[in-house]
N, C-alpha and C positions, 0 to 999 in steps of 0.2 A: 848365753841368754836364750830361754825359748823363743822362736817365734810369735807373733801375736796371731798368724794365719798359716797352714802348712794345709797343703792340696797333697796329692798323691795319687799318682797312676787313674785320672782322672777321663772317663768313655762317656759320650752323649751321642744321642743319636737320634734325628725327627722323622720318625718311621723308618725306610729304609737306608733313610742318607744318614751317612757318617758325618756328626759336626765335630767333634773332641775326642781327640786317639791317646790315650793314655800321658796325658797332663799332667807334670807337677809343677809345684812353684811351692814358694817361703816367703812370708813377708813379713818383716818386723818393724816393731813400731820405732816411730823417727826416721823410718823410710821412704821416700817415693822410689813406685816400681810401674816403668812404663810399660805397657802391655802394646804392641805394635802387628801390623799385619794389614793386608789386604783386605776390602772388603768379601762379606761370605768366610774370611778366614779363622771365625769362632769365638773372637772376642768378647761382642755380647753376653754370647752365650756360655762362657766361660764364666760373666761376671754373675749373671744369672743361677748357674751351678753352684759355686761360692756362696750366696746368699741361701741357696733352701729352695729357689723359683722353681726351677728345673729339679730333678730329679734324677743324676748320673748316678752311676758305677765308680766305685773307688772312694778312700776318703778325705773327708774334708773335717780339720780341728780350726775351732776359732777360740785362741787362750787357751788351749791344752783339751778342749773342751770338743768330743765328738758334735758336729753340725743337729745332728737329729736329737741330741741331747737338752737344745736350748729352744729354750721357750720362744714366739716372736716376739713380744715385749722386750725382755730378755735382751736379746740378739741387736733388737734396736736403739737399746742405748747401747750397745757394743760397736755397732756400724753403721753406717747411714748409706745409702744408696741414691744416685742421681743417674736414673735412664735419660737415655739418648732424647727420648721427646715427654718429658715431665708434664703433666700436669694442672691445672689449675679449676676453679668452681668460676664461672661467670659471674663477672661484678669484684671479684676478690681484689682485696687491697696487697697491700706488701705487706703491713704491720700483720695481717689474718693470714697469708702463707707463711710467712716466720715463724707466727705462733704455733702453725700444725708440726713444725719441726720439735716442739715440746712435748706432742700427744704421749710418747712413750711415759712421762712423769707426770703426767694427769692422773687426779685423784680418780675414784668409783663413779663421778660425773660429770668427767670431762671438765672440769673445773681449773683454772688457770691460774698459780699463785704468785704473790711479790717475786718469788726467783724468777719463776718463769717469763714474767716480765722483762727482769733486768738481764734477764740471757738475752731476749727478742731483741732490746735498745743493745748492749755490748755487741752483738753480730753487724746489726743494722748500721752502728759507727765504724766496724772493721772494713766492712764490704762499703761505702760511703753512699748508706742510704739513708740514712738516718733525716736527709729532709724530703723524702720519697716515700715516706710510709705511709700516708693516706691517699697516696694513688694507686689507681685501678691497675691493674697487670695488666689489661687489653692497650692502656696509654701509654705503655714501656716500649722502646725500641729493643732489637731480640738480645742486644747485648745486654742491656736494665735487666732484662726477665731472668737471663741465665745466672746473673749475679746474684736473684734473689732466691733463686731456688738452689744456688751452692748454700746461698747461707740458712735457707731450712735446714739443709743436711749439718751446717755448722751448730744450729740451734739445737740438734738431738744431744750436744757434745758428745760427740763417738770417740772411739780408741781408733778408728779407722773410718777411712771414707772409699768409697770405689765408685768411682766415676766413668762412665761411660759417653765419650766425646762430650767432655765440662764445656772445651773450646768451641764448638756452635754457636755460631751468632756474633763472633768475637773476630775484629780487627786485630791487627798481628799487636798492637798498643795493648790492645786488653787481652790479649792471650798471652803476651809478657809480664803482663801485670799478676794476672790467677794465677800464672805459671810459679809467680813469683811469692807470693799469699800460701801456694799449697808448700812450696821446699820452707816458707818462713813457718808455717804452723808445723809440719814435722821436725824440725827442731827445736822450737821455742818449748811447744806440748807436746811434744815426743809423738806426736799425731803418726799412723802409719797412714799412706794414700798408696791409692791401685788407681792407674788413670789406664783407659783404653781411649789411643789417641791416632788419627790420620796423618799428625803433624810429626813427622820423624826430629825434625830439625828441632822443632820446639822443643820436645819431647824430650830429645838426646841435651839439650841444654841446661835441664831444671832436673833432671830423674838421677837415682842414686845408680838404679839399673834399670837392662829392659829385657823383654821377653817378646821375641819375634816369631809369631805365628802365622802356618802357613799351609793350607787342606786341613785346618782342624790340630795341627799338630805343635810342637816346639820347633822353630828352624833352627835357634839362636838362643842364648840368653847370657851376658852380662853387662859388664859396661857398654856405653855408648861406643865408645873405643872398637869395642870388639864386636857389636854388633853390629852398629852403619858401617859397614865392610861393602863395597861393590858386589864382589865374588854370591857376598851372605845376600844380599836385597835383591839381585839380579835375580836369583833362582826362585826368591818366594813372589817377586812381582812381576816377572816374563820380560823387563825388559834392563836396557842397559843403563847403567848407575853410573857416576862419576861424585869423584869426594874431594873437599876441600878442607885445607885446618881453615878454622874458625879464630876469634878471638880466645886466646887461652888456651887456644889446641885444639877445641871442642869442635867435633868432624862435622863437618856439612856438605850434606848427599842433594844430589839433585839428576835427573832424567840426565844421560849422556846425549 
């Protein structure tokens, strides 16, 4: 099966400084792929590159399909994007940020129809906001607000999501929960997810792989297994690691 995302030999650079050393990665849909690394280690900007933001060297297919080839309407009901600090209009309710997660399938006037609706209510009951929707975003505590802006990205219905630290604002309860929402919607809807995440542990729990970045580069990439390794974490984050099995085997790293 092709990929539903294939990167390759992947270079960015912000003026003189080197952030992305020839990057590849594969993502396929029904996949979650954790994207991990130190801060400054090019995640963002990785995710950035992926989407058309940035402008690298190397290529990028999304569905078989050259990056410069699609349209951004196009592309937006193909992926949905959630940046590290999203968003919002003063005064916006929940039910009016959900809905911009539709704009891609607005008619010529921005116009808003019966589907659009019943996507807005089906997300709003997934994410359990559904009796939160005529409150203000400013009245939400940060965990409220992050749930409502995953589910804009869930209201575009993408083939893929990429998420850039989802878990902000999220008690370790609701970071098991999302955690747990993103691996149920890449199998239920074959969904692919690209999470760039701080939380190794979380991360390594819920992801199918990861990809361990470190000066901009690959340090690492498969399983959780294989990648929360001491030996592997200790050289991309400077200091010393120590690992434990988990429940189910599943590796848990923490500072030595």
């Amino acid at each position: 099966m092709q990929p539903l995302l294939t990167a390759c030999d992947i270079s960015f650079a912000y003026g003189p400084t080197v952030a992305l050393r020839s990057i590849s990665l594969e993502l396929a849909a029904g996949q979650v792929l954790a994207l991990i690394g130190p801060n400054g280690s090019g995640k963002s900007t990785l995710l950035m590159t992926l989407l058309g933001h940035l402008c690298a060297s190397g290529t990028i297919a999304w569905d078989g399909k050259d990056l410069k080839s699609w349209r951004r309407r196009e592309l937006a009901r193909l992926v949905a994007y959630l940046p590290q600090s999203p968003r919002h209009e003063p005064g916006q309710t929940v039910r009016q940020v959900l809905q911009l997660g539709r704009a891609p399938y607005w008619g010529a006037f921005g116009l808003e129809s019966w589907a659009d609706e019943q996507v807005t209510l089906q997300i709003a009951q997934l994410l359990k906001l559904d009796d939160l929707l005529d409150r203000p975003i400013e009245q939400m505590s940060g965990g409220q607000r992050q749930r409502v802006f995953i589910g804009r990205c869930l209201a575009q219905q993408p083939r893929a999501l990429l998420l850039d630290e989802p878990n902000t604002f999220l008690d370790l309860k609701h970071q098991q929960e999302l955690c747990q929402l993103l691996r149920q919607l890449a199998r239920t809807q074959n969904l692919a997810v690209l999470m760039a995440s701080h939380e190794l542990n979380v991360a390594g729990a819920y992801c199918d792989r990861m990809v361990l970045l470190g000066g901009g580069a690959v340090a690492a990439t498969g399983t959780a297994d294989q990648v929360l390794r001491p030996q592997v974490l200790s050289a991309v984050y400077g200091l010393a690691i120590q690992r434990f099995e988990g429940a189910g085997g599943t590796p848990v790293v923490a500072p030595a």
